[in-house]
Structure formats: structure tokens, C-alpha cells
PDB file with one MODEL, atoms N, CA, C and O in Angstrom:
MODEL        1
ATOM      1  N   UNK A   1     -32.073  36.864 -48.759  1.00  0.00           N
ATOM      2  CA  UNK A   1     -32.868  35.725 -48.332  1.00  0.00           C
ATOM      3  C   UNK A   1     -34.180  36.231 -47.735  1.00  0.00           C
ATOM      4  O   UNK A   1     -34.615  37.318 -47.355  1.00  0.00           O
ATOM      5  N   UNK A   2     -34.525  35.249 -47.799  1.00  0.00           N
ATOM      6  CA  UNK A   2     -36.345  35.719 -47.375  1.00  0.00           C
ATOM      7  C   UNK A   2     -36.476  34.566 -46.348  1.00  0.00           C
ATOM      8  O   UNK A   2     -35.858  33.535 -46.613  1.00  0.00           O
ATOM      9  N   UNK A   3     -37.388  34.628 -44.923  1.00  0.00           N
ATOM     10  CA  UNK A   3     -37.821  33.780 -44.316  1.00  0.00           C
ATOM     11  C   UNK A   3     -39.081  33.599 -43.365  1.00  0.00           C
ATOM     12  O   UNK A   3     -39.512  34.521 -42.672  1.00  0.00           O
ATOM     13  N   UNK A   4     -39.556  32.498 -43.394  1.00  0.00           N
ATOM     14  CA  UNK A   4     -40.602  32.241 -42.747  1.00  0.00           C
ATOM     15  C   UNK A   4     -40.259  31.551 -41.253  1.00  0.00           C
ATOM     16  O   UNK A   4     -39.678  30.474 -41.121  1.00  0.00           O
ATOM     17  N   UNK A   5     -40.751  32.418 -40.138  1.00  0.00           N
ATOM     18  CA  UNK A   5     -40.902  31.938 -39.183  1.00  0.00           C
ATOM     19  C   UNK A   5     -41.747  31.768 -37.619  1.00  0.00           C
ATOM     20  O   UNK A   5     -42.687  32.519 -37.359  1.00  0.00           O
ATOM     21  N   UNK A   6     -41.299  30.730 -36.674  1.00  0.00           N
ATOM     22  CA  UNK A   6     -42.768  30.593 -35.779  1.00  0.00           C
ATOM     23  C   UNK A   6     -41.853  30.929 -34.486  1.00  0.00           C
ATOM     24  O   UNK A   6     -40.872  30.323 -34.055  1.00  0.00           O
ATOM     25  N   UNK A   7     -42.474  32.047 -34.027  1.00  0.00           N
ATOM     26  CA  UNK A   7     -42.534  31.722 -32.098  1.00  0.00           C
ATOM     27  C   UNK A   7     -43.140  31.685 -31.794  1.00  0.00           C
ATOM     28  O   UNK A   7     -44.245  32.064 -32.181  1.00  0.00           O
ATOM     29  N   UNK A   8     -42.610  30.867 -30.268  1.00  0.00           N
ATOM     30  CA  UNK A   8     -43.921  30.130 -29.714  1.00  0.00           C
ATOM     31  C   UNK A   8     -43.747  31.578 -28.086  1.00  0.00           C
ATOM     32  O   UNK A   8     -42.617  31.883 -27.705  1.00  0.00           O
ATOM     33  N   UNK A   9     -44.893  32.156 -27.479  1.00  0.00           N
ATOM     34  CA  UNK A   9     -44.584  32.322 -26.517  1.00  0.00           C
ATOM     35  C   UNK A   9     -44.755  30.990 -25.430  1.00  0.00           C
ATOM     36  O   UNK A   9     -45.071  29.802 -25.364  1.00  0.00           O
ATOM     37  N   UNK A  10     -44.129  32.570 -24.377  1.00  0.00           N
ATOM     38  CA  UNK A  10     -43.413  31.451 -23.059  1.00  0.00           C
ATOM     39  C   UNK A  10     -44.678  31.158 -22.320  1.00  0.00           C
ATOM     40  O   UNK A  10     -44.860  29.991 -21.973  1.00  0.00           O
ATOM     41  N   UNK A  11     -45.652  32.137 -22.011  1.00  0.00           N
ATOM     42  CA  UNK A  11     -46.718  32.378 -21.325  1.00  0.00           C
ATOM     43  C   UNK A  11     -47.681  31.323 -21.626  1.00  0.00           C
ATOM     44  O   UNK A  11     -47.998  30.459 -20.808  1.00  0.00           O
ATOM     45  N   UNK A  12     -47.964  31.374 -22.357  1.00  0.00           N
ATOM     46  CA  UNK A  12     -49.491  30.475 -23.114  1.00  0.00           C
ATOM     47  C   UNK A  12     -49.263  29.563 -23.896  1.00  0.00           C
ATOM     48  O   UNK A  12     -50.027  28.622 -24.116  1.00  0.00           O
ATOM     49  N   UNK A  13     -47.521  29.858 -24.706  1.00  0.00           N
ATOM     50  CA  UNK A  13     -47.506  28.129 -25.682  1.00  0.00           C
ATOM     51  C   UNK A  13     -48.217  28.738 -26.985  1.00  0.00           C
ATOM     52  O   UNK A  13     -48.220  27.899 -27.885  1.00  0.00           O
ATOM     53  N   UNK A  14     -48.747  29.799 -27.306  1.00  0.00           N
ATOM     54  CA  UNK A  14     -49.306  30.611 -28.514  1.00  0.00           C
ATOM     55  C   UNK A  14     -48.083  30.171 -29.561  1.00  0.00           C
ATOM     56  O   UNK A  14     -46.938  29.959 -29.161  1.00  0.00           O
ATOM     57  N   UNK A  15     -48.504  30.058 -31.019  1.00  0.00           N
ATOM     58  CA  UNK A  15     -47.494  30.117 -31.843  1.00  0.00           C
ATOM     59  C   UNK A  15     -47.612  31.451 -32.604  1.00  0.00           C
ATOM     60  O   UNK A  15     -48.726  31.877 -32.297  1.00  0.00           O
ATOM     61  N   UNK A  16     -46.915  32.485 -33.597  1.00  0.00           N
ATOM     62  CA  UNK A  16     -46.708  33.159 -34.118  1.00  0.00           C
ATOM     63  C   UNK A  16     -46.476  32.557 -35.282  1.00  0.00           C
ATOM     64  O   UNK A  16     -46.004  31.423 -35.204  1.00  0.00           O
ATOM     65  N   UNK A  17     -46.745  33.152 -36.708  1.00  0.00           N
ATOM     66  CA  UNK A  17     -45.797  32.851 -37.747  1.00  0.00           C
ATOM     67  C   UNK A  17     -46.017  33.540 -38.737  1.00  0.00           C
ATOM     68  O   UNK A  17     -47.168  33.874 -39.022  1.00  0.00           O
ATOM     69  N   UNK A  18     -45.035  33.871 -39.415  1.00  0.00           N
ATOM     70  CA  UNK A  18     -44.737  35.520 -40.099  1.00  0.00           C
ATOM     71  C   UNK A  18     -43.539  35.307 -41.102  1.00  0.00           C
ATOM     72  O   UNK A  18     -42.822  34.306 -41.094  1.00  0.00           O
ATOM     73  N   UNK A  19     -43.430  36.220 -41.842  1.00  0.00           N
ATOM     74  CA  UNK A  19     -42.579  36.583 -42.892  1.00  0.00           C
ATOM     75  C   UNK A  19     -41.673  37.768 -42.981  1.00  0.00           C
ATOM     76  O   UNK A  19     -41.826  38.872 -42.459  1.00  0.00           O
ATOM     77  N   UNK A  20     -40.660  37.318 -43.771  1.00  0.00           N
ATOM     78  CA  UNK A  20     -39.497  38.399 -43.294  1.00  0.00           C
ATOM     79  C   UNK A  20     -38.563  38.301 -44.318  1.00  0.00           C
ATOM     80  O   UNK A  20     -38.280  37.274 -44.935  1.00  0.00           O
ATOM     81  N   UNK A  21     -37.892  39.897 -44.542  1.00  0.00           N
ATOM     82  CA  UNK A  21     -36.786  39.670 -45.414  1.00  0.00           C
ATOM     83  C   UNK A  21     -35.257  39.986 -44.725  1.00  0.00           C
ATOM     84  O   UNK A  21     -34.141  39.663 -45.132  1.00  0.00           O
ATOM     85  N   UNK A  22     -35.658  40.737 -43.540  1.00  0.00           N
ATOM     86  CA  UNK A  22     -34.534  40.578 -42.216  1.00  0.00           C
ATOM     87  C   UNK A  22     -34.888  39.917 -40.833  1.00  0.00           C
ATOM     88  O   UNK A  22     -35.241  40.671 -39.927  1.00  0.00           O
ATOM     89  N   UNK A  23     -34.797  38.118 -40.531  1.00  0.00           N
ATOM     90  CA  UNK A  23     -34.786  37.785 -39.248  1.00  0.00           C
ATOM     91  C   UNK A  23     -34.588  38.646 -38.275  1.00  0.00           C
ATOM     92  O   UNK A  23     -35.479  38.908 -37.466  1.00  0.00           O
ATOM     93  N   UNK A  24     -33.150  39.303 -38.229  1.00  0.00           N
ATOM     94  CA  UNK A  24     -32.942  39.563 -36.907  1.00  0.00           C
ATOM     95  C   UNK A  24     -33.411  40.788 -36.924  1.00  0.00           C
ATOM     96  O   UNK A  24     -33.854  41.100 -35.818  1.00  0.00           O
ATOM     97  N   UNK A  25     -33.489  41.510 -37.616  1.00  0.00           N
ATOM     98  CA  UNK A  25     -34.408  42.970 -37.747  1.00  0.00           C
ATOM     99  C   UNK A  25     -35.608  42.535 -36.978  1.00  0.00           C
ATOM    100  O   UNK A  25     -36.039  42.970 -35.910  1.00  0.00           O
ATOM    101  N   UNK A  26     -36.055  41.588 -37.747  1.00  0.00           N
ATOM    102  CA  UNK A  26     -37.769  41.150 -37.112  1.00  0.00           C
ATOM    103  C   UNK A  26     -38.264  40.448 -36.239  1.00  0.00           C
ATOM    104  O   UNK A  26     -39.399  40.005 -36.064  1.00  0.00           O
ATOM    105  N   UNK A  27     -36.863  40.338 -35.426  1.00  0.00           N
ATOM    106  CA  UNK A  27     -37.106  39.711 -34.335  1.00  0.00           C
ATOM    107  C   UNK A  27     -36.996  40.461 -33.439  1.00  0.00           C
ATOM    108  O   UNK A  27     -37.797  40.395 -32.507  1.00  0.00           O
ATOM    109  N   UNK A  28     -36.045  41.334 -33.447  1.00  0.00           N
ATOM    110  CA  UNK A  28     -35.789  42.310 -32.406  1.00  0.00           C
ATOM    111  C   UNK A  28     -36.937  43.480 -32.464  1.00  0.00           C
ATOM    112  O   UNK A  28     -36.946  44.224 -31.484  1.00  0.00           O
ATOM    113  N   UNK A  29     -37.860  43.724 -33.441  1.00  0.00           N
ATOM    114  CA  UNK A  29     -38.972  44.503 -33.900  1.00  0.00           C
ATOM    115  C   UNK A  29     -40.189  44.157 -32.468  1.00  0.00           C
ATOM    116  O   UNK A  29     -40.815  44.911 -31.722  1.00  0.00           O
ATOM    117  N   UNK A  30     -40.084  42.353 -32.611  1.00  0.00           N
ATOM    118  CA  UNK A  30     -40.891  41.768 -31.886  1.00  0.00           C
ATOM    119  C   UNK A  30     -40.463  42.583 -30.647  1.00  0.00           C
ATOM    120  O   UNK A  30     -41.054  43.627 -30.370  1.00  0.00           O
ATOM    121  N   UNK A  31     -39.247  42.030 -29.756  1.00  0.00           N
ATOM    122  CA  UNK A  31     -39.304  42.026 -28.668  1.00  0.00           C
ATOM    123  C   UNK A  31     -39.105  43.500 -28.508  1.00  0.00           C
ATOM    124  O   UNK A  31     -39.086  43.618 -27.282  1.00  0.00           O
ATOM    125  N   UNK A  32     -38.904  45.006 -29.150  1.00  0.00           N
ATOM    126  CA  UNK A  32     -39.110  46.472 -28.796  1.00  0.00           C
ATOM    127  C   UNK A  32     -40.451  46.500 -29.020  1.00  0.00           C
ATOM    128  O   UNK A  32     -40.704  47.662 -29.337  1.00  0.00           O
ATOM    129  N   UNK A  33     -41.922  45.543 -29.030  1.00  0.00           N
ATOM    130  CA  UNK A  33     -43.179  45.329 -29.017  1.00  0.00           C
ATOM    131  C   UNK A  33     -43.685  46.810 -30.058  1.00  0.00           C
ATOM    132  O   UNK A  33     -44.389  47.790 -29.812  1.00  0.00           O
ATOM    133  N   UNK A  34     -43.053  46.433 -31.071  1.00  0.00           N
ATOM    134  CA  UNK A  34     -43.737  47.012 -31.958  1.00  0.00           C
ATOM    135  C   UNK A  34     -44.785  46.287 -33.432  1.00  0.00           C
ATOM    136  O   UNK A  34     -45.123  46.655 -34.557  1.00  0.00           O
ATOM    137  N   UNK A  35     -44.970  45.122 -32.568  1.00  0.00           N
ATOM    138  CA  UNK A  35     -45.860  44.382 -32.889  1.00  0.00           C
ATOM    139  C   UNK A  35     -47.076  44.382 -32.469  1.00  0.00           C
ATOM    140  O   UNK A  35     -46.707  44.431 -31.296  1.00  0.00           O
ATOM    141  N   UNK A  36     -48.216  44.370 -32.379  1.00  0.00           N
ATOM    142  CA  UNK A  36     -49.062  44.215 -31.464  1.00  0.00           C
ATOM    143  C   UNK A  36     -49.446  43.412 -31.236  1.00  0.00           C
ATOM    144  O   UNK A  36     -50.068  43.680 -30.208  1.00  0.00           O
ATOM    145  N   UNK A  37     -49.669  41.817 -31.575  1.00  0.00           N
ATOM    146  CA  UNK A  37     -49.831  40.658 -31.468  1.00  0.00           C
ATOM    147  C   UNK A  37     -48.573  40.055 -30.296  1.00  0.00           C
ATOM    148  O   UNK A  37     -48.821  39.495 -29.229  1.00  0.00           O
ATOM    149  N   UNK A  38     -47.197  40.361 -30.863  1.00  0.00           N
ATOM    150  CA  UNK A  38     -46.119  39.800 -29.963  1.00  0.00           C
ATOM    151  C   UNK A  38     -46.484  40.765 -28.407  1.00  0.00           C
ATOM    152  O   UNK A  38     -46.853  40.287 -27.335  1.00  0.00           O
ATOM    153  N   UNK A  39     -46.286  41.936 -28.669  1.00  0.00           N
ATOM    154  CA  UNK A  39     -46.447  42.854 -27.032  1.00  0.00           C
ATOM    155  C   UNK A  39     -47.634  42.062 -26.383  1.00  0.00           C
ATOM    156  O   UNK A  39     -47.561  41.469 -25.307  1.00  0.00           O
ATOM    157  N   UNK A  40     -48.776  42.140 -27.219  1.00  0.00           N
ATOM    158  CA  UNK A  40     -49.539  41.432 -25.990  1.00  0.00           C
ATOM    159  C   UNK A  40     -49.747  40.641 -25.247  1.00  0.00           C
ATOM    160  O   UNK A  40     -50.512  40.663 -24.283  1.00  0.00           O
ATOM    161  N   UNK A  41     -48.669  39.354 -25.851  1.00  0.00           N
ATOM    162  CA  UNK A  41     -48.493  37.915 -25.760  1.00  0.00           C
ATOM    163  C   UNK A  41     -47.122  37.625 -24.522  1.00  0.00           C
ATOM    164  O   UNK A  41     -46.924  36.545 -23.964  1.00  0.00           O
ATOM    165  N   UNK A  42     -46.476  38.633 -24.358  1.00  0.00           N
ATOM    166  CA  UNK A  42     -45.143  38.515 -23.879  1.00  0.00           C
ATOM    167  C   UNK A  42     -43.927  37.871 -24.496  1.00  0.00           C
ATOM    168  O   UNK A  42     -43.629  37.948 -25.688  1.00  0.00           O
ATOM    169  N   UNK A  43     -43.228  37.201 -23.525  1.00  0.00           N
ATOM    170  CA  UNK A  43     -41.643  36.793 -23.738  1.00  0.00           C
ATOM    171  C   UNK A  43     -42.181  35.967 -24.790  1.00  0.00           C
ATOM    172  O   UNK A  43     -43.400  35.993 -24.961  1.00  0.00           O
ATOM    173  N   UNK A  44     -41.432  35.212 -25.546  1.00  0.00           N
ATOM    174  CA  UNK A  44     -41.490  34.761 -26.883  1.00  0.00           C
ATOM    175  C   UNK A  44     -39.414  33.774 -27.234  1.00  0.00           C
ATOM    176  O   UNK A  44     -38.313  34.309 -27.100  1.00  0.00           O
ATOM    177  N   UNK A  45     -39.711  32.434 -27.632  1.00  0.00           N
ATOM    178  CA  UNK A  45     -38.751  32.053 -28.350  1.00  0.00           C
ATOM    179  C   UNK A  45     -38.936  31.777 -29.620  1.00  0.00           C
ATOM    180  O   UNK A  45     -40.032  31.431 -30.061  1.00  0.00           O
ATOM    181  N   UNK A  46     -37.753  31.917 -30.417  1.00  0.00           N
ATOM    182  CA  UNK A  46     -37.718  31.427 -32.186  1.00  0.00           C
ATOM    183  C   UNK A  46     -37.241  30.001 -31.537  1.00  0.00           C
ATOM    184  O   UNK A  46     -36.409  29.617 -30.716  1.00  0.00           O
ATOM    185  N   UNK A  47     -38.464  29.321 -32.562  1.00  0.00           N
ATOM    186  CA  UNK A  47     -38.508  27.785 -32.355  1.00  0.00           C
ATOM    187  C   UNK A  47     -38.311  27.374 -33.622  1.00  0.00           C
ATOM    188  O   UNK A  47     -37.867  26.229 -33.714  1.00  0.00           O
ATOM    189  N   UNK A  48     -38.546  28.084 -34.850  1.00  0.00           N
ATOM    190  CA  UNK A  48     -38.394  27.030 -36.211  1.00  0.00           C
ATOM    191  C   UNK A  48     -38.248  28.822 -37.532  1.00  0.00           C
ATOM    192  O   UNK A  48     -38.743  29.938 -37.381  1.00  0.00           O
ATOM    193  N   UNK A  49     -37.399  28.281 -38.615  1.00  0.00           N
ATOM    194  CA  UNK A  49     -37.552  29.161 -39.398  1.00  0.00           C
ATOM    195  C   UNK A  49     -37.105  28.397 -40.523  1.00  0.00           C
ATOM    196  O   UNK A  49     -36.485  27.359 -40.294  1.00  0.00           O
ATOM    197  N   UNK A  50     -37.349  28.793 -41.849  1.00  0.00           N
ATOM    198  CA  UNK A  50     -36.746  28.325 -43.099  1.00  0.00           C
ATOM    199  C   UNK A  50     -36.565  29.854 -43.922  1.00  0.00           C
ATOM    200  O   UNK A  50     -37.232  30.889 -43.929  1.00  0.00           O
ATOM    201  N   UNK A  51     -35.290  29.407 -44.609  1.00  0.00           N
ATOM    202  CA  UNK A  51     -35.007  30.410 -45.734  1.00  0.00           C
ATOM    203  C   UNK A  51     -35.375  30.067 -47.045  1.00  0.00           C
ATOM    204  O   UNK A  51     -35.397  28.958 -47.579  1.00  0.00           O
ATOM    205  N   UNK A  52     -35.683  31.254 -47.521  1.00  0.00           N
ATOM    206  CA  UNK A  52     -36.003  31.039 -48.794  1.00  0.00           C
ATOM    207  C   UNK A  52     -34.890  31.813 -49.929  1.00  0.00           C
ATOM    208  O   UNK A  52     -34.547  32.847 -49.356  1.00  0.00           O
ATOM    209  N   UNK A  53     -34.452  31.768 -50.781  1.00  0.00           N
ATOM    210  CA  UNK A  53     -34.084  32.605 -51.990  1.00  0.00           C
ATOM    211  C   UNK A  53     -35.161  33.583 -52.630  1.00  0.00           C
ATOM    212  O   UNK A  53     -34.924  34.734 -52.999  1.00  0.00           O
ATOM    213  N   UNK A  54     -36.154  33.054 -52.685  1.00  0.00           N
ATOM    214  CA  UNK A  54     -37.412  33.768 -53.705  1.00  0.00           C
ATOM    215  C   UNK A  54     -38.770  34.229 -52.458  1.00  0.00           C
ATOM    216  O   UNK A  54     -39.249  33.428 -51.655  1.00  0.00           O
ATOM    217  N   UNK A  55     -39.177  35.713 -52.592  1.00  0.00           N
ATOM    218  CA  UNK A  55     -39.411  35.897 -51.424  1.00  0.00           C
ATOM    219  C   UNK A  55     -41.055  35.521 -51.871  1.00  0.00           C
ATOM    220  O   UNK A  55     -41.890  35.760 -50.998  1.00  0.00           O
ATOM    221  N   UNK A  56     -41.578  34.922 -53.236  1.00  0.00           N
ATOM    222  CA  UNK A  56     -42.500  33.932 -53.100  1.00  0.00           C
ATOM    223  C   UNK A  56     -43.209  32.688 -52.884  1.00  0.00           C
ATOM    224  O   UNK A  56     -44.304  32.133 -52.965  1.00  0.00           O
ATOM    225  N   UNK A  57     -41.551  32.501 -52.450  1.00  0.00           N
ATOM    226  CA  UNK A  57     -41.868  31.160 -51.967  1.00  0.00           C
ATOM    227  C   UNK A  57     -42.075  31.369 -50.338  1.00  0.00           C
ATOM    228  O   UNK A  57     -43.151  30.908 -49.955  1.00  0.00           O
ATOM    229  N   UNK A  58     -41.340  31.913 -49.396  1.00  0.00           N
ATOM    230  CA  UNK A  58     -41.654  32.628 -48.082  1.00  0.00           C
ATOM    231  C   UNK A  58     -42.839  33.122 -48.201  1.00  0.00           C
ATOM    232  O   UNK A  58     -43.314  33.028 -47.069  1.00  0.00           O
ATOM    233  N   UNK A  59     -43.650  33.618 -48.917  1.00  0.00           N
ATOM    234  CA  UNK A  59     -45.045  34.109 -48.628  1.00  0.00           C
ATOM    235  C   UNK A  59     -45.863  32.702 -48.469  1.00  0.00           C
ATOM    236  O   UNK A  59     -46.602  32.443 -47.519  1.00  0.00           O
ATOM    237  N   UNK A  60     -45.582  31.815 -49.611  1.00  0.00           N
ATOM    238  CA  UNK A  60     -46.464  30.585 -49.859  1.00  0.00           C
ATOM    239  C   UNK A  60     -45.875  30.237 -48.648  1.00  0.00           C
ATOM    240  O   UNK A  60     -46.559  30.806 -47.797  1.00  0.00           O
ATOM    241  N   UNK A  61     -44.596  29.347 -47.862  1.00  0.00           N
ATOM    242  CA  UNK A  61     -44.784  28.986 -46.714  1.00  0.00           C
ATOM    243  C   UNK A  61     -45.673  29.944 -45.268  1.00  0.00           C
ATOM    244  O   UNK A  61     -46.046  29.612 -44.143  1.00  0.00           O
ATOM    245  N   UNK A  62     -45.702  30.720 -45.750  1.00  0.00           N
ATOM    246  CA  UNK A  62     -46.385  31.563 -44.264  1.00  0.00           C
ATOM    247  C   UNK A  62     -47.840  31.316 -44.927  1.00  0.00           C
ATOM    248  O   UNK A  62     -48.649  30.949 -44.076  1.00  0.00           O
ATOM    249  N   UNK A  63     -48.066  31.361 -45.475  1.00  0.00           N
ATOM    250  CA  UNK A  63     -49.924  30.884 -45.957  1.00  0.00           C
ATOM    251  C   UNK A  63     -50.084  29.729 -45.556  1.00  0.00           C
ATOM    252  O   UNK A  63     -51.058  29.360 -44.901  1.00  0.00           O
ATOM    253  N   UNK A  64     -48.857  28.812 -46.012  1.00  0.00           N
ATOM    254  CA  UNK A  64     -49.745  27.771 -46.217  1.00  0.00           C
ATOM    255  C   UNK A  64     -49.717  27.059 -44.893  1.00  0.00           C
ATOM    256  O   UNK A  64     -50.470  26.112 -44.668  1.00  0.00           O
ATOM    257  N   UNK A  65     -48.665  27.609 -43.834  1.00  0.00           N
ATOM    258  CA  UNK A  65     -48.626  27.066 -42.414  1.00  0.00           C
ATOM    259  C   UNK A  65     -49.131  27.789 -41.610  1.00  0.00           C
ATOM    260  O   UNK A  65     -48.906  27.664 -40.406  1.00  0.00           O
ATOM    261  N   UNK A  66     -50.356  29.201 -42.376  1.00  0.00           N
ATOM    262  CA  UNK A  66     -51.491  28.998 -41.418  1.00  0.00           C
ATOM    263  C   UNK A  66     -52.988  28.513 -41.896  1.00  0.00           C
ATOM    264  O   UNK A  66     -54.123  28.823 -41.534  1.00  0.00           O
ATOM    265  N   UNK A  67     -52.614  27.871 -42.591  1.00  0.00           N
ATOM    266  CA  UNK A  67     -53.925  26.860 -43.085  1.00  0.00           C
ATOM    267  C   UNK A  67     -53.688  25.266 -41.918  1.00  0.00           C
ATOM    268  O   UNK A  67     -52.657  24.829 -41.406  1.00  0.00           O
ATOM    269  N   UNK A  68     -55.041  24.788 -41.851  1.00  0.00           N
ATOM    270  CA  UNK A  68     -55.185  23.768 -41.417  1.00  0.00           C
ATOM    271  C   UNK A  68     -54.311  22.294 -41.410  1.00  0.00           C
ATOM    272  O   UNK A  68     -53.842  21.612 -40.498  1.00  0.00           O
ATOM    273  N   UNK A  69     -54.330  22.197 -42.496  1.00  0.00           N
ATOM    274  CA  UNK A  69     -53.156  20.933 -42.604  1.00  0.00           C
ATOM    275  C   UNK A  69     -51.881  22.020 -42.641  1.00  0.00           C
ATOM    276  O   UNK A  69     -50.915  21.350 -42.277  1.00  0.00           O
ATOM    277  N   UNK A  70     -51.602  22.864 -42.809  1.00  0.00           N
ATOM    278  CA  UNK A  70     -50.160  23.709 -42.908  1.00  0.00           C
ATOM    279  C   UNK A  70     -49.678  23.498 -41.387  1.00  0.00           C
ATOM    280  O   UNK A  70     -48.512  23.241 -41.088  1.00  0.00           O
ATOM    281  N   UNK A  71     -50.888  23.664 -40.332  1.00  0.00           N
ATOM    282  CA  UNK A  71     -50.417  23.517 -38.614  1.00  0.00           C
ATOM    283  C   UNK A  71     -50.513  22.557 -38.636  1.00  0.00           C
ATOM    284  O   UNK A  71     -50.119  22.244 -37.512  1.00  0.00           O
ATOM    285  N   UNK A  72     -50.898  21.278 -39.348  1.00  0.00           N
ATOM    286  CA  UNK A  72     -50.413  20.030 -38.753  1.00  0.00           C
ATOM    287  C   UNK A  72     -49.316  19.364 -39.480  1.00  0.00           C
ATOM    288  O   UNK A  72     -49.174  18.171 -39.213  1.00  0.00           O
ATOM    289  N   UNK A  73     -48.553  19.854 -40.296  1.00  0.00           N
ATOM    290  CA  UNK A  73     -47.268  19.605 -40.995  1.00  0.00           C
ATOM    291  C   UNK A  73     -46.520  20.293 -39.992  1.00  0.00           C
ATOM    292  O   UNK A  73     -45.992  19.544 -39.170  1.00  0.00           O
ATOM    293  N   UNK A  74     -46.353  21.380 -39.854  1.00  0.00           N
ATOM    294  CA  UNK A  74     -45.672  22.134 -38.917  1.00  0.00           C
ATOM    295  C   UNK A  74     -45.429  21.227 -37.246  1.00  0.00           C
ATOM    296  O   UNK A  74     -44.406  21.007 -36.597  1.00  0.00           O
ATOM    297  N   UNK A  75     -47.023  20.847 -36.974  1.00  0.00           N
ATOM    298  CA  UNK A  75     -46.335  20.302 -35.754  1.00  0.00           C
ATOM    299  C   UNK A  75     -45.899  19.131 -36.279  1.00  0.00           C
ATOM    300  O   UNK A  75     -45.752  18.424 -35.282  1.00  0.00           O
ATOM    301  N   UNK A  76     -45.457  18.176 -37.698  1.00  0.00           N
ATOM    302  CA  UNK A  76     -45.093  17.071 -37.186  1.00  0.00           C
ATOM    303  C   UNK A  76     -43.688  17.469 -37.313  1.00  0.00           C
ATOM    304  O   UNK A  76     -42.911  16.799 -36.632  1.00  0.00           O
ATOM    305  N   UNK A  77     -43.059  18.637 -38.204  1.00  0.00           N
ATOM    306  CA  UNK A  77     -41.640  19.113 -38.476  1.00  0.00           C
ATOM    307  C   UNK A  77     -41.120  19.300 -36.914  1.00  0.00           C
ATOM    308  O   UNK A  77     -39.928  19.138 -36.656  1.00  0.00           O
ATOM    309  N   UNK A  78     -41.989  19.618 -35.983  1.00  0.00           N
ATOM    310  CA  UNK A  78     -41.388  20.408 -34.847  1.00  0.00           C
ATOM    311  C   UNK A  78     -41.989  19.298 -33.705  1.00  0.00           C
ATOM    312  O   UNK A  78     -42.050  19.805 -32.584  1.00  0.00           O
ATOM    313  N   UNK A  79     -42.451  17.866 -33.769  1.00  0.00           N
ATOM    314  CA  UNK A  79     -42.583  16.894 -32.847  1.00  0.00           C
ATOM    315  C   UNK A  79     -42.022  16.439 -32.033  1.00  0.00           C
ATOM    316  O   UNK A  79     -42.553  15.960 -31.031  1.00  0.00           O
ATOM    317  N   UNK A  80     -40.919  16.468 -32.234  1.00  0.00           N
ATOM    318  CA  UNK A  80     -40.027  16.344 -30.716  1.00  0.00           C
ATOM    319  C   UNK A  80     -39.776  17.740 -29.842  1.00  0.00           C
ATOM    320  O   UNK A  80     -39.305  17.587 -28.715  1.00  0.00           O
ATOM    321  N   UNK A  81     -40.053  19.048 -30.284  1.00  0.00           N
ATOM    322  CA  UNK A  81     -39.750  19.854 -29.600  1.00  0.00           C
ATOM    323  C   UNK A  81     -41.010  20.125 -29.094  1.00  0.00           C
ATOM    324  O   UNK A  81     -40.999  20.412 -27.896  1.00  0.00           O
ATOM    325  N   UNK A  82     -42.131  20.124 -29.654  1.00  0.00           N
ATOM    326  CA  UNK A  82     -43.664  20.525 -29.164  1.00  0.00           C
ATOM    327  C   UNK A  82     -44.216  19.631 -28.315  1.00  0.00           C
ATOM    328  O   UNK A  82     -45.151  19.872 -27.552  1.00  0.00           O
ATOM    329  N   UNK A  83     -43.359  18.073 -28.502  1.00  0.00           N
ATOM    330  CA  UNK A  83     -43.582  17.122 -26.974  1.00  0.00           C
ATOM    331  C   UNK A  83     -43.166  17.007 -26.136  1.00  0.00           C
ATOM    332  O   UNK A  83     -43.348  16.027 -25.415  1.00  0.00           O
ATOM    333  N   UNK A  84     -42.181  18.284 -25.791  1.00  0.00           N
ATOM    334  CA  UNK A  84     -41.471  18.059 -25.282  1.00  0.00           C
ATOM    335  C   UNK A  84     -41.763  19.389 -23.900  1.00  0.00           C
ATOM    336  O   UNK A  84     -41.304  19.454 -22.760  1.00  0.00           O
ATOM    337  N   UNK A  85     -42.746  20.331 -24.681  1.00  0.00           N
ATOM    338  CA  UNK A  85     -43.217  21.205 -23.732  1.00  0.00           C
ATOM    339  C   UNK A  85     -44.049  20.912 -23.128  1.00  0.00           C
ATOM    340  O   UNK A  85     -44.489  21.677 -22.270  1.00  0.00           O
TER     341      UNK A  85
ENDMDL
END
């Protein structure tokens, strides 16, 4: 499986969103801050992810939810949780 996903940090409310063919590999990557975007940002939760089968379709979702209307689909998928912060 292939997946696309967003954390949000705790600090600032920043979103992240990235691609992956091991979640928990790449999550735990994050928090041993061998990221440089996540280390600088701090603590961090997984707030939303989708799987894919085809790891071109996971690329097209991580493009296309950092395009303009891609972040505003995203926040309406995640509207009760993003109103809620």
C-alpha cells in the first residue's frame, strides 16, 4: 500500500503532507527528526491519511492537496476536526 498523509503540529497548527510507502516507518522517521521540516516544527499529530494500492495515485493525492483548491478540499474532508481546534 502506498499513502498519503497530513500532520498537523501541536505548536503552530502547521499542516504537513507527504507520501509514503511505510506509514509507520514514516512516521516514526518524523518524530527521530530526521526530517527537517517536522524537527523544526516540533510535537506533531497524524490527523488524516488515505491508502492507496497504486503508488500513483498517492503521488497525485499529495500534489494535488498541496495545490490551492487541494487545501480547501482537504479542509472540508477534515471540518469537524479543524473546527474544532
Amino acid at each position: 500500500m502506498y499513502y498519503f498523509y497530513v500532520l498537523e503540529f501541536v505548536r503552530n497548527k502547521k499542516l504537513y503532507k507527504g507520501f509514503t510507502a511505510d506509514l509507520r516507518t514514516r512516521i516514526a522517521e518524523h518524530k527521530s527528526g530526521k526530517s527537517d521540516f517536522t524537527s523544526r516544527n516540533g510535537n506533531f499529530k497524524l490527523i488524516f491519511y488515505e491508502a492507496f494500492v497504486n503508488k500513483k495515485d498517492a503521488v497525485a493525492a499529495e500534489k494535488y492537496f498541496k495545490t490551492g483548491h487541494g487545501r480547501e478540499v482537504l479542509k472540508d474532508k477534515l471540518n469537524h476536526y479543524l473546527g474544532e481546534v
